[in-house]
N, C-alpha and C positions, 0 to 999 in steps of 0.2 A: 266713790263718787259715781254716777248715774248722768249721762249724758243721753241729751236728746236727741235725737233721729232726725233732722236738716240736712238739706241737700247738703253736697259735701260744697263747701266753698274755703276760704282761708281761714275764718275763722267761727267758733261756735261756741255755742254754750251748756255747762255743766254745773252740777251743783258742786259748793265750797263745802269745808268740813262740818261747818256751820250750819247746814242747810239753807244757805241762800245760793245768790247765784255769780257764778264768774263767768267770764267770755276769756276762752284758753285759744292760741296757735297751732293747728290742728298738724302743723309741717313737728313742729318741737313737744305738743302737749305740754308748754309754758305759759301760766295765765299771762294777760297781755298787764302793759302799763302805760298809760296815756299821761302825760305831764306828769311824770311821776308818784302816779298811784295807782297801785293796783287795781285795775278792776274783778274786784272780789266782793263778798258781801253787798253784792246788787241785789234790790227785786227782782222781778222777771222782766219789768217793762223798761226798768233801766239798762236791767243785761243785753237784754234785747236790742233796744236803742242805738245802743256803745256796738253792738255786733255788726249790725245793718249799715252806720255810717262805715264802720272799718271795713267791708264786705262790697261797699260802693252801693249798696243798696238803699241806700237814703240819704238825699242831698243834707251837704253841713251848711247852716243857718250860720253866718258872721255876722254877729251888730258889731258896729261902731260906737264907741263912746264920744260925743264933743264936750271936750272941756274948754 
């Protein structure tokens, strides 16, 4: 797998066996799981995305649902 060259922060991104893209825990080199699913088999703009918020680099967007 082929990881990218980003500042070092907690977590980053690298390509899955698949050639798509995961966002891996750079302390353990364990891809991450968010509500129970792997982030694995991402685009680049998703892996990306998923990294930046886990990273605190991009605010989390909460909607509200009213029923």
């Amino acid at each position: 797998m082929r990881e990218l060259n980003l500042p070092k922060k907690p977590f980053g991104l690298r390509r899955d066996t698949q050639g798509d893209w995961e966002v891996f825990d750079r302390n353990t080199g364990r891809s991450v799981v968010c509500d129970g699913r792997l982030m694995s088999g991402l685009s680049l703009d998703e892996a990306d995305m998923v990294m930046d918020v886990l990273n605190g680099d991009h605010p989390v967007v909460h909607i509200a649902t009213l029923h």
